[in-house]
C-alpha positions in Angstrom: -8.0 15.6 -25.9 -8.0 18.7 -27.7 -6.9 20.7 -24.7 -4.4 18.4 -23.9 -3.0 18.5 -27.2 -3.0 22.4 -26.8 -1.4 22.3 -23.1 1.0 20.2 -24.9 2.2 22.5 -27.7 2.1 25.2 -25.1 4.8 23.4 -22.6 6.7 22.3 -25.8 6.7 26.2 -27.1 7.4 27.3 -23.6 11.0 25.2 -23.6 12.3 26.5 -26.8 11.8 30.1 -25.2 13.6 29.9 -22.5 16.4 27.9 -24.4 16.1 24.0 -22.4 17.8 21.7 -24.9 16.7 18.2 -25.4 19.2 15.6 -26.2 17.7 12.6 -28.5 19.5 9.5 -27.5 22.6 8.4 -29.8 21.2 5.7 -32.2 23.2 2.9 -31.3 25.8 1.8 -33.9 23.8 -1.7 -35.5 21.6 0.0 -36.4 23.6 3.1 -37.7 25.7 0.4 -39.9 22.8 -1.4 -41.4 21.0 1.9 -42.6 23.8 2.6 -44.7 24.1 -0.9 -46.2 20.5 -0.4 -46.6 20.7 2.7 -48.3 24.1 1.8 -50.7 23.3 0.9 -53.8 26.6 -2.0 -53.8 24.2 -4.5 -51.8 22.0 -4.9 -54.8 24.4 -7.3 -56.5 27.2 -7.4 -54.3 27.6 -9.7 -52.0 28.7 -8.2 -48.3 29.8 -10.0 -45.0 30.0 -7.5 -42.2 31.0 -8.6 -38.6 32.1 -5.9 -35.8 33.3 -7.1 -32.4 34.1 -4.8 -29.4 37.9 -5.8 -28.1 37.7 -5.8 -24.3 34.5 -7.8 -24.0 33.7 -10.1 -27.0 30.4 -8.8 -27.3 29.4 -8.8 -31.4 27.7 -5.4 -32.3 27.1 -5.8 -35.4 27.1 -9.5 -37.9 25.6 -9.6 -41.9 26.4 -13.0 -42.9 29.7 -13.6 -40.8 29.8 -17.1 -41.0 30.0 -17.0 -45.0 33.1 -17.6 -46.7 34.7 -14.5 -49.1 38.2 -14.5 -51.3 40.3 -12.9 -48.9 42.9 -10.8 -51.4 45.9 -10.1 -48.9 43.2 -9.6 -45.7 44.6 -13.1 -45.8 48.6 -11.6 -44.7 47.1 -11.0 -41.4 46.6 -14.6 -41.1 50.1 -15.3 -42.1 51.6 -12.6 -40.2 50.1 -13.4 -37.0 51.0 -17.1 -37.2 54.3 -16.3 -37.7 54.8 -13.7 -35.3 53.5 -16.3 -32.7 55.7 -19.4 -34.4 58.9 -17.7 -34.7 58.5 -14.5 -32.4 59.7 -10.7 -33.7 63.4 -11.2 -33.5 64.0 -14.2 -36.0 65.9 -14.0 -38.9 67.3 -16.1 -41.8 70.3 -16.5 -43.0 72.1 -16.8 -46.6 76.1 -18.5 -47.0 78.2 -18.0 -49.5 80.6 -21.3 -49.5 82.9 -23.6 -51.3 81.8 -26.8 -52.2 83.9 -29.9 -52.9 86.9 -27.5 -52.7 85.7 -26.0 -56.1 82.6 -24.9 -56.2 81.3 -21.7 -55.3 77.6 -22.2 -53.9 75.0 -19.5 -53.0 73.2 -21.4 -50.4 69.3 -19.9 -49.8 67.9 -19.4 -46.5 64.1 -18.5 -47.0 65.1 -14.8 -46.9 62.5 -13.2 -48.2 64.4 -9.2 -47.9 67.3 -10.4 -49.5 68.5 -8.0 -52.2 71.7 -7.6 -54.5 72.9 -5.1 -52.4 73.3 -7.9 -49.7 74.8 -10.1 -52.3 77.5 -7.7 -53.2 78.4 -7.6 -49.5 78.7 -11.1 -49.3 80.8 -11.7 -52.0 83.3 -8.8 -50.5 83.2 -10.5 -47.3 84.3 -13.7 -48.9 87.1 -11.3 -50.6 88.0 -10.4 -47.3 87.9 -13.7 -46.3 90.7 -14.5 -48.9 88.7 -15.8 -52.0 90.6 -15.1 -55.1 89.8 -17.9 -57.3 86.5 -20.7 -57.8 88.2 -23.7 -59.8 85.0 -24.6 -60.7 81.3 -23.0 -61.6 79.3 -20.7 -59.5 76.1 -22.1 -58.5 72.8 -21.7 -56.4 71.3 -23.7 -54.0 67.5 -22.8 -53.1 67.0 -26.8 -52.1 65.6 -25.4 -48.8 61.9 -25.0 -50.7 60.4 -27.6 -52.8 58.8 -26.4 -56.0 56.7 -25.6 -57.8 57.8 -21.6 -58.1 53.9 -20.6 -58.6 51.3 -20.9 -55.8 47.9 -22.8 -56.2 45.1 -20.9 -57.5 47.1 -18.1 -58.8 46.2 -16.4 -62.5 48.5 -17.2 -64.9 47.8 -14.2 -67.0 49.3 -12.2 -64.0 52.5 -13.6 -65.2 55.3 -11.5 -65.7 53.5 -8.7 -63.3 55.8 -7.8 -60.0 53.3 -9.0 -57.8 53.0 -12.7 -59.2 56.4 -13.5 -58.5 58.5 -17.3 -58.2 59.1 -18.3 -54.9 62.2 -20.1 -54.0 64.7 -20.1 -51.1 66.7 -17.8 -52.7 64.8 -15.1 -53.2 66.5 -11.7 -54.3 64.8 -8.4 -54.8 61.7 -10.3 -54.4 62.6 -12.4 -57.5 62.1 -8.8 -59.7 64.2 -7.8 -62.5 63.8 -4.1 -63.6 64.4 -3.2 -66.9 65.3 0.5 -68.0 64.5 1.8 -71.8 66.6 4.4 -72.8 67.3 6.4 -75.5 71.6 6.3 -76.5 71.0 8.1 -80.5 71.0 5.8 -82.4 67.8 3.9 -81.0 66.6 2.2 -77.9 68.7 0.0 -75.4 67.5 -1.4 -72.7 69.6 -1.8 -69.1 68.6 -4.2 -66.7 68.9 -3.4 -62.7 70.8 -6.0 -61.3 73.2 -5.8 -63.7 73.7 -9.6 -65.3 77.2 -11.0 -67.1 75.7 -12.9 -69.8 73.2 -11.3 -69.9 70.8 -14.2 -68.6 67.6 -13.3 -70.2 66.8 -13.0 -74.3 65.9 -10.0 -75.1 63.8 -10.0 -78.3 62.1 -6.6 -80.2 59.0 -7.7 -82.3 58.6 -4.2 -83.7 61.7 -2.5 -84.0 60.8 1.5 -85.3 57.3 1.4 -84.4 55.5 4.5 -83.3 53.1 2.6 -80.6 54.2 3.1 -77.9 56.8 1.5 -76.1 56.4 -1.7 -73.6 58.8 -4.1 -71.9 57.3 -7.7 -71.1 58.2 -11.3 -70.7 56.4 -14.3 -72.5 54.4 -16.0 -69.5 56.5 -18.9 -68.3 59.8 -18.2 -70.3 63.1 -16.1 -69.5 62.5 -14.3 -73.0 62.1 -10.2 -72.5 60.4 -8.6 -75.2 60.3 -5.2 -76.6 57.5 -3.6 -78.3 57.3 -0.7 -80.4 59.6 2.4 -79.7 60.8 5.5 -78.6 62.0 8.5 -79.6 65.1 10.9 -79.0 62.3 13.6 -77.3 61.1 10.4 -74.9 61.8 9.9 -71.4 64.0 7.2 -70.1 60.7 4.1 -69.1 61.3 1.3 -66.4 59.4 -2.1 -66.2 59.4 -4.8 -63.4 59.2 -8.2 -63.8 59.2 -10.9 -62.2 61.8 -13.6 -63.1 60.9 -17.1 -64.2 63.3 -19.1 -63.0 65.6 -17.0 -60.7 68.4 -19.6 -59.2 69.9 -19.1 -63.1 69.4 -15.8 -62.6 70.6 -15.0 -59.0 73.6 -17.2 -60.1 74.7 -14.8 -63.3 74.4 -11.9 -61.3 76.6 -13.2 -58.8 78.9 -14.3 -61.8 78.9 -10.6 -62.7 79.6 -9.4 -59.5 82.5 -11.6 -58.6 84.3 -10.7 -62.0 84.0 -7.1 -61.1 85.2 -7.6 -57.9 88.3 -8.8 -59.4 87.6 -12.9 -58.4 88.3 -15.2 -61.0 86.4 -18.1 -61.9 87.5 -21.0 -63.7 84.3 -23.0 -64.7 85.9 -26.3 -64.1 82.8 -28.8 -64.5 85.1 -31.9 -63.4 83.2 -34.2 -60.7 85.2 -33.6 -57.8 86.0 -36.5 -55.1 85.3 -34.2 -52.2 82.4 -33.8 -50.4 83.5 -31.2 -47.8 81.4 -27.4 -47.4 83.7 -24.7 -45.9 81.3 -20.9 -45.2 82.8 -18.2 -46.5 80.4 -15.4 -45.6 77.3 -15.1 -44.0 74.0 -12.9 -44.2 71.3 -12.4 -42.0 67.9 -11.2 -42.6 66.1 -8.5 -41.2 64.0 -9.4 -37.8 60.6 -11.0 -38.7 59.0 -8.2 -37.2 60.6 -5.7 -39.7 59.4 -8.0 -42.5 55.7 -8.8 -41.4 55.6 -4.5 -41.5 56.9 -4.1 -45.2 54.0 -7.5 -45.6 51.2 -5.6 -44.2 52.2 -2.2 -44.8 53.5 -2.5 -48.5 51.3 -6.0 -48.7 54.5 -7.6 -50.4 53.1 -10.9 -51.3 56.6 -12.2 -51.7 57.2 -12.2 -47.9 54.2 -13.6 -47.0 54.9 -16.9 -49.9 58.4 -17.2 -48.3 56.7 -17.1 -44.6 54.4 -20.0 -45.4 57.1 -22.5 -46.6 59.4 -21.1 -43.4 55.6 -22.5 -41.7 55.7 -25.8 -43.5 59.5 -26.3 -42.1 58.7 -25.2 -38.5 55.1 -28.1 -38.9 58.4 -30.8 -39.4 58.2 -30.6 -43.6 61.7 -31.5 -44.8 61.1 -29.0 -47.6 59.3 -25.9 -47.2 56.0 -26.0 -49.6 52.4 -24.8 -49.9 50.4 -27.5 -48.7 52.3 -28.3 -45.3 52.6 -24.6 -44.9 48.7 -24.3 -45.4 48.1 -27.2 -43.3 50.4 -26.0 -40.5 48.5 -22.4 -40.1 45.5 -24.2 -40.1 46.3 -26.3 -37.7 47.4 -23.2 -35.7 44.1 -21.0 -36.2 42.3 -23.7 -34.4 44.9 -24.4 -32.0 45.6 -20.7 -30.5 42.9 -18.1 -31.8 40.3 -20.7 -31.7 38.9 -20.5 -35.3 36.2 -23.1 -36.2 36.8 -25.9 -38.6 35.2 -24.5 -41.7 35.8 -20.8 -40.8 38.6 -20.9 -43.6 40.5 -22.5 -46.6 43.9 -21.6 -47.0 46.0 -22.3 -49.9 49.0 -19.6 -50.0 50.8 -17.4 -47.6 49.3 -14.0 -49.4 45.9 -14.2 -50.5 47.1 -14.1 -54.0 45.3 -17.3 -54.9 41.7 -17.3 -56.0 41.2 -20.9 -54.1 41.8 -18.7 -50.4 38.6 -18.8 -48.4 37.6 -16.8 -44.9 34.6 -15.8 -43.0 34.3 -12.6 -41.4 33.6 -14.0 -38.2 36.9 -15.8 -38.0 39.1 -13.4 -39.2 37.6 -10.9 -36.1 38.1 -14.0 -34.1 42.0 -14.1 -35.2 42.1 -10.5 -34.1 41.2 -10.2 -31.0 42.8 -13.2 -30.4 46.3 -11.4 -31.5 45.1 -7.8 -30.0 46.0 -10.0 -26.3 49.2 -11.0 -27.8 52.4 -10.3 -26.3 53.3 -9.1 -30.0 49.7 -6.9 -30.7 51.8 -3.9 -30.9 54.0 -4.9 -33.6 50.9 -6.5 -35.4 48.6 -3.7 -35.4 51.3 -1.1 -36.1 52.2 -3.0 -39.6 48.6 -2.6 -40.6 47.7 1.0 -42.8 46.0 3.2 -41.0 42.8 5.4 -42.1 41.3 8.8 -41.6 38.6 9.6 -40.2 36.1 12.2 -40.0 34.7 12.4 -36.2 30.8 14.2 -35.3 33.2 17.4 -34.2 34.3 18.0 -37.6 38.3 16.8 -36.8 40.3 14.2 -39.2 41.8 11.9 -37.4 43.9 8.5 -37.9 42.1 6.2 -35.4 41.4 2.9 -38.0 44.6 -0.1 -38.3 43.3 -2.0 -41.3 44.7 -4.3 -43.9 43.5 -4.1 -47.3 42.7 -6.9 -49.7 41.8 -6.4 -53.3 41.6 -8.0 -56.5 39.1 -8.1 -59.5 35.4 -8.0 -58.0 37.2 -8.5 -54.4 37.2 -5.7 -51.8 37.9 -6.4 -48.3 39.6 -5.0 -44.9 39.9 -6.0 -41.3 41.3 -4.2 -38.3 40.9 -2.6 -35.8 39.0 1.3 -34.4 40.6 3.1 -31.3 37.4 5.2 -30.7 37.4 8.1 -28.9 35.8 7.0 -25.8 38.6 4.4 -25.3 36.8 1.3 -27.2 38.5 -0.4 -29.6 36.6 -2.5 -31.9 37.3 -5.3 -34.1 36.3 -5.6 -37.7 35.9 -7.1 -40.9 34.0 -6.3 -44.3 34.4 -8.4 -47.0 32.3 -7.8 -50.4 32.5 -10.0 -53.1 31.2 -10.4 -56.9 30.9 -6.6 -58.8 32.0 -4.6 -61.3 31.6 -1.2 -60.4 33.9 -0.5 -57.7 32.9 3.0 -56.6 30.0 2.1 -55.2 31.7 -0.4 -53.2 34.3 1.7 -52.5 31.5 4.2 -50.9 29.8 1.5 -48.9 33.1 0.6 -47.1 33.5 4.3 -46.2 30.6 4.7 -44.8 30.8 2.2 -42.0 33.8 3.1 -41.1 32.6 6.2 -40.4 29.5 4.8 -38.4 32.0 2.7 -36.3 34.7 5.5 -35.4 31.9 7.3 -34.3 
């Protein structure tokens, strides 16, 4: 044995002088991915779902608790996206009328678009100048009848109220239903402008510490139109702006179209006289972007007021006379199992965004959903709408090889999408962790597989 062990050393010492090279075997990727989730410190309390797919042949490389359900965050847009893209295809788009009503009436009439902004508005009442309006006999009103309320989705926080992202949903959505609101200083104090401009102005705007030295914040009560202003700034202070959402924005849209047709020189009576008619005569009309333009500003920009509009647009295209949450959740529900083939219990759906706390998916069927939509006839437009991340590859280059849409909330982390590898693999993936407080380390963890899976 001893000799053996000496020939041994001898043939082993004899190889490194003349210079053979001995390749170890890659170790394959599973186990690669759970040494680091063995190794991170986030899996102590943190609870992790981990489920990595290769495209072309269904075969699962990798699963930690796949079948468990996770708060989404907006992971759940690729849901909504994907849904819609198959429902309505890339090219559709909404539109928004401008008419008379009763011969007196001038009506904003919403179509569910969910890019609308006042820049469209102002075209549309010039078109309607155009078209020969001079005069409304009576009042100037929305009609956003095309969604049913409420304005606020199930499950979301209220305390995120007035912040841009919690916005109200209606069918006349413009600027996303966001009011932004400009401090500046004009010498003798602070004013404050507000972008649309308004006539009356709509909103009351209220200072609860006028000459304060804290320092300067524009909010609105939760629930209310009331804007308040706290504390103050000073002649040697930069000019601050605030978004917020609005509360109730048919009033809203409805002043600001007030506004605009009073600059535009149209004059408007006010006349509040039932009217015998019954007749509707368009004056102008605007059409939305294509869907496929919006579902890249959803995943890209994850506007959560897109994906809201998208899932009443769902409830109307299930047969719902009114576009609303539950027939819109029930509708893509009934579509996951339909077309990508998701088990029942693989999700709970409640809004179009993943705003909501009450959203539910499993790792396993969100993979499931994309590599369902990676055969599509619209995967292009789908996976191009997702972010994409670098990565650093064994041969020391950076490169942008990850599609992946973020989710994230308090104590929610998540991303799915897809790795173009190097070798000409793509895989499918999805890591959801759940249920912390320190971010970083969670942060770290995500990192790190995706570095194990892009190489």
């Amino acid at each position: 044995m001893q000799r053996i062990s000496r020939n041994l050393m001898h043939a082993l010492f004899l190889l490194l002088v003349l210079g053979v090279a001995t390749v170890l075997p890659a170790q394959p990727l599973a186990e690669r991915i759970a040494k680091v989730i063995a190794d991170s410190p986030a899996t102590k309390r943190t609870r992790l779902s981990v489920h990595v797919m290769d495209a072309a042949t269904g075969d699962v490389i990798f699963d930690r608790d796949g079948h468990q359900l996770f708060t989404p965050a907006s992971v759940l847009k690729t849901y909504t996206s994907a849904c819609a893209l198959d429902t309505f295809g890339p090219d559709m788009r909404w539109k928004t009328r401008l008419t008379i009503r009763a011969r007196k009436d001038l009506v904003l009439v919403g179509g569910g678009d969910a890019m609308f902004t006042h820049d469209d508005l102002l075209a549309l009442v010039r078109k309607a100048k155009a078209a020969g309006l001079s005069r409304v006999k009576g009042i100037v009103q929305v009609d956003d009848n095309l969604f049913a309320p409420p304005l606020k989705g199930p499950g979301w926080m209220w305390d995120d109220d007035p912040d841009d992202y919690n916005m109200s949903v209606n069918a006349m959505m413009m600027d996303y239903n966001v009011l932004c609101a400009t401090v500046r200083w004009d010498g003798n104090g602070d004013s404050v402008v507000f972008s649309p401009a308004m006539k009356t102005p709509y909103v009351v705007l209220q200072n609860h510490e006028p000459g304060a030295k804290t320092a300067l914040k524009v909010t609105r009560s939760p629930f209310t139109d009331v804007f308040e202003v706290r504390g103050a700034t000073s002649s040697e202070a930069a000019e601050t702006s605030y978004a917020l959402t609005m509360h109730a924005p048919a009033p809203w849209v409805a002043d600001v179209l007030s506004g605009m047709l009073e600059d535009e020189g149209v004059i408007v009576n006010g006349d509040r006289e039932p009217s015998p008619h019954s007749d509707e005569v368009i004056l102008a009309e605007s059409e939305s972007k294509t869907l496929a333009e919006m579902v890249m500003r959803l995943n890209k920009v994850s506007e959560n007021a897109i994906g809201e509009v998208l899932i009443h647009q769902l409830a109307i295209a299930g047969g719902a006379r009114q576009g609303n949450w539950p027939d819109g959740a029930k509708f893509i529900s009934w579509w996951l199992k339909e077309k990508p083939g998701l088990e029942e219990g693989d999700f709970f759906i409640v809004d179009g965004s993943g705003l909501s706390r009450y959203d539910l998916v499993c790792a396993r069927g969100t993979v499931k959903l994309l590599r369902w939509m990676a055969t599509h006839k619209d995967f292009n437009i789908y996976k191009d709408s997702f972010p994409t991340y670098a990565v650093k590859l064994r041969d020391g280059t950076t490169t942008k090889i990850i599609h992946a849409k973020p989710g994230g909330m308090a104590a929610v982390n998540t991303l799915a999408g897809y790795v173009d590898r190097t070798d000409g693999t793509q895989l499918v993936f999805a890591i959801f962790q759940n249920g912390y407080v320190d971010e970083e380390p969670v942060i770290a963890l995500r990192k790190a597989i995706l570095q194990e899976m892009a190489n």
